[in-house]
N, C-alpha and C positions, 0 to 999 in steps of 0.2 A: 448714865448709860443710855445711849441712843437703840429704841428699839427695831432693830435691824432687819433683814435677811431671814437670821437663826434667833430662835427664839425657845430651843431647845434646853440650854442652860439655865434659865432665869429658875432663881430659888423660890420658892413659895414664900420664903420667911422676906425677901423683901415686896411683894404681892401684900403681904399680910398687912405690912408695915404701910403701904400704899393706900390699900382699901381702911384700915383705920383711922386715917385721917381725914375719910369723905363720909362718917360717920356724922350726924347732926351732934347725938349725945349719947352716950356709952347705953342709954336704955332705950337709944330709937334703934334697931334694926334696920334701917334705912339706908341702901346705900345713895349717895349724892351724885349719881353718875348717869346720863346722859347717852345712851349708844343710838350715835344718829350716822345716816349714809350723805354724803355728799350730795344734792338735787342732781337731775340727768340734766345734763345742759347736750343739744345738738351741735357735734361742731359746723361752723356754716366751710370750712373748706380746710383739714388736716394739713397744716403745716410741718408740725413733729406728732413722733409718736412714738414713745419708749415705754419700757417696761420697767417698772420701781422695785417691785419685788416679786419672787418667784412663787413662794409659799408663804401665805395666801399671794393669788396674782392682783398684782394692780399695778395699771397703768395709765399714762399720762396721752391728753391729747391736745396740741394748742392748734389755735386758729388764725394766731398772729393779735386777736383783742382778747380772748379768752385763755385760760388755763385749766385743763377737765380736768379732774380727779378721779378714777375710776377705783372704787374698792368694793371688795366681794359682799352681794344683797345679803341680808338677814332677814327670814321671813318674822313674823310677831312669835311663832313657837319657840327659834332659837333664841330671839331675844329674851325673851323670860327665862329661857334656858341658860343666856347669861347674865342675868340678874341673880337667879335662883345661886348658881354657880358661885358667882360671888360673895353672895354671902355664904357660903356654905365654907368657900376657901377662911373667911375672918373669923370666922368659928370653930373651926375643924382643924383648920391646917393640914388638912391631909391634904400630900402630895398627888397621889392618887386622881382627884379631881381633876385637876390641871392636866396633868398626862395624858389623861382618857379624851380630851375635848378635842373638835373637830381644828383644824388648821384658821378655820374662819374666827370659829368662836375666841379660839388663843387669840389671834391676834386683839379682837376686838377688846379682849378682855385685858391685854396689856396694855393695848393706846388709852384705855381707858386708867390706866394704873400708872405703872411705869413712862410711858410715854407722853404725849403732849393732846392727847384729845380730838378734838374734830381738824384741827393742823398739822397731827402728826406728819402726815404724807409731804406737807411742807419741807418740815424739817430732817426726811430722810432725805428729799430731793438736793443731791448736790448740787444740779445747774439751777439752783436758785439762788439768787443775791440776798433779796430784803424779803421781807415778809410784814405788811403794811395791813394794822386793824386800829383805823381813826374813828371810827365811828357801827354802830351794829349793821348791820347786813353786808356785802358781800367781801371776804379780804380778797387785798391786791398783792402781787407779786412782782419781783423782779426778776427776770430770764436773763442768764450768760446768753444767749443769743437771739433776744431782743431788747429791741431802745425803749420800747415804751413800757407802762405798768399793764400786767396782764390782770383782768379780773377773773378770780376761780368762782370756782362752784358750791365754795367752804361756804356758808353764811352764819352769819354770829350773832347770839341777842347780847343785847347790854349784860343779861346775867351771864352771858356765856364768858363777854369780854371782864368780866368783877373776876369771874372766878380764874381764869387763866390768866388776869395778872398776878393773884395772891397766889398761886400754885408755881409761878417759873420765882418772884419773890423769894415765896419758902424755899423752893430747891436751893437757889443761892443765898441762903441767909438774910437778906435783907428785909428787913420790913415795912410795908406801906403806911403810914400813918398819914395824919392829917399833917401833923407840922414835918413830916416828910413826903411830900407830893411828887416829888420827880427824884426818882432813882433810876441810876445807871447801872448795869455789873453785865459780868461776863461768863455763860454758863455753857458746859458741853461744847468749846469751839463757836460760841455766839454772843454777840455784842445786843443787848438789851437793853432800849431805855424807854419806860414806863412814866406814863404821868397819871393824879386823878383828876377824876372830873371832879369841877368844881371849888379847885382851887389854882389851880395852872392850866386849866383846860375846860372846854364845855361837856366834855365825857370822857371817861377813862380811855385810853390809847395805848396802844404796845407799838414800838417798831423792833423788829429782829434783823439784826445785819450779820448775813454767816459768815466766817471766814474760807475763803477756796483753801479747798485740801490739798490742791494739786499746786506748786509751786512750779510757775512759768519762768522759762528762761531768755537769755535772750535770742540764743538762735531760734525757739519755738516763736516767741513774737515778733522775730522778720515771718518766719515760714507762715506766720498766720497776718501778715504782712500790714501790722498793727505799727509796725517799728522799721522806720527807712535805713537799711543795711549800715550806708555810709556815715548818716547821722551817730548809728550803733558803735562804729566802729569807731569815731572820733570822742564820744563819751565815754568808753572802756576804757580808751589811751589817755584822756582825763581822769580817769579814775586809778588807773595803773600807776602814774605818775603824781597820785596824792593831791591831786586838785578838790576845790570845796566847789558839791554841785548843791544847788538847789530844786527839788520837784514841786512845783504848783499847778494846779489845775481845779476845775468845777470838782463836784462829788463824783464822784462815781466814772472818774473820768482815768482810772487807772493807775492813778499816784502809787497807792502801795504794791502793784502787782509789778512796776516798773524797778520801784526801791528794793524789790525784792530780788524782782532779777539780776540787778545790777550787783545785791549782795553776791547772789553766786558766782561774780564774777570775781571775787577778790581770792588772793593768796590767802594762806593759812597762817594768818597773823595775829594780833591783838587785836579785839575789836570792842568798842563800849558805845550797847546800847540805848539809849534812852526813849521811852516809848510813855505816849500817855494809856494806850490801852495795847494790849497783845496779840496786835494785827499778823509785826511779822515774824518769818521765823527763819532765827538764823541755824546756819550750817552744822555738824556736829563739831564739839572739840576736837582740838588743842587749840589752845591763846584764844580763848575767849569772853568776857567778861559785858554782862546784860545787867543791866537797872530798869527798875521801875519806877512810875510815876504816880502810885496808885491818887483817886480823883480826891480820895474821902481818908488822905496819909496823915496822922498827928501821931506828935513827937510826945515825948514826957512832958516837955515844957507849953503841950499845947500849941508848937506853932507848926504849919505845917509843910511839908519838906517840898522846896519849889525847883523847877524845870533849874532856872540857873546853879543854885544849889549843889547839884546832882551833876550839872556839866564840869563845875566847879572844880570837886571830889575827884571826878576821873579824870580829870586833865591833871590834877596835880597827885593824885596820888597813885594812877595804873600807868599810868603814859602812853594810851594806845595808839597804835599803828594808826587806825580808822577811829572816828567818831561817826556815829547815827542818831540823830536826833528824830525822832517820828510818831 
């Protein structure tokens, strides 16, 4: 669960579950947690300027090189107030606690739990692409509506960057070990891959690639005039007519937002997917039929189930109308 908007609902009993795990050892009383504010950075000239969330408020401000973070100050009495807070929630469990807290404190006291840390505001922000931490101090971003990487105002130490890979890890079950140094996986709508330092890398690294919630069509990508009408209209009447297309391009250069589009374009027919990861997403049923590719798939026999395989299988045994290979 992405901690949102509302944050009225959230159970104490997973809070609890949260904060026990950032225990040192069942007889340190210690909680392992960090409540830090973003640095003020000056924008030199507002290019955007949205609002993230309403309660508590925080807002975004870019400058075209920058990405500001704005979230609600905590003076040093509230902060001990959620220190204090916290532990009082791993012990107590009363509900109570939590209720009574100011809008600030809640939040802080979730991103610190439930949420993702001094990145959360990252990863509520939809119009972000990537979320790039190679090295400690400042993470980079990627903006739906700029080219290049924005630096924010998040700064991260090496213990910040240890601990938030073993934390998004645990949430997806994977483990980091040494003779496992670069994991991939997919958690909350997010493509994650993780290396450590020092044996595939000279410091631990996170990249996070979100997937767009909003699935673009093709008349939206003429209107947003990403996509030449005529070209549009001569690829659909290929696609209509069962023809085999190919999409290649650089990263980030709109492959799957394109494949995607093009799927909404088809009839309500058979369709078999095959994907290495869970970029895209297809339309709701009737006739349709999806496969995976998972990275880390073994069989009984130990051997593990390959892209051909898998194209194999549904071609000879679904007979679908469409194949997607992506």
């Amino acid at each position: 669960m992405v901690l949102g908007a509302s944050i009225k609902n959230v159970k104490i009993k997973n809070i609890y579950i949260s904060l026990k795990n950032g225990l040192r050892k069942k007889s340190d009383p210690k909680i392992l947690l960090k409540i830090e504010v973003p640095r003020k950075i000056r924008a030199k000239r507002i290019l955007r300027k949205y609002t993230l969330l309403e309660k508590p408020f925080i807002w975004i401000e870019i400058d075209g090189d920058n990405y500001i973070v704005n979230e609600p100050e905590i003076d040093r009495e509230e902060l001990d107030n959620v220190q204090k807070v916290l532990r009082e929630i791993l012990f107590s469990r009363n509900e109570d606690l939590f209720k009574n807290l100011s809008e600030n404190i809640k939040y802080y006291v979730l991103r610190e739990t439930k949420g993702y840390g001094k990145i959360h505001p990252l990863i509520l922000d939809d119009q972000i692409e990537d979320i790039n931490i190679l090295a400690p101090g400042p993470v980079y971003v990627k903006h739906i509506d700029f080219f290049k990487q924005l630096k924010t105002n998040i700064f991260l130490t090496e213990e910040d960057i240890v601990n938030l890979a073993h934390r998004l890890a645990y949430r997806a079950g994977k483990p980091i070990t040494l003779s496992n140094p670069l994991i991939r996986f997919e958690l909350e709508g997010m493509r994650i891959h993780i290396s450590i330092g020092g044996e595939v890398s000279l410091g631990y690294s996170i990249v996070i690639r979100k997937f767009r919630r909003e699935r673009l069509s093709i008349p939206k990508l003429v209107k947003l005039d990403t996509f030449n009408p005529y070209i549009a209209s001569y690829i659909i009447t290929l696609l209509l007519n069962k023809r085999s297309i190919l999409i290649v391009g650089r990263p980030r250069s709109g492959k799957t937002t394109l494949l995607q589009a093009l799927i909404g374009c088809l009839p309500r027919v058979k369709i078999s997917l095959i994907q290495v990861t869970s970029e895209i997403r297809l339309p709701q049923p009737p006739y349709i039929i999806e496969y995976f590719l998972p990275r880390e798939s073994e069989t009984l026999e130990g051997k593990g189930i390959s892209l051909t395989s898998l194209v194999e299988n549904s071609l000879r045994y679904t007979s679908p109308d469409y194949l997607i290979l992506g």
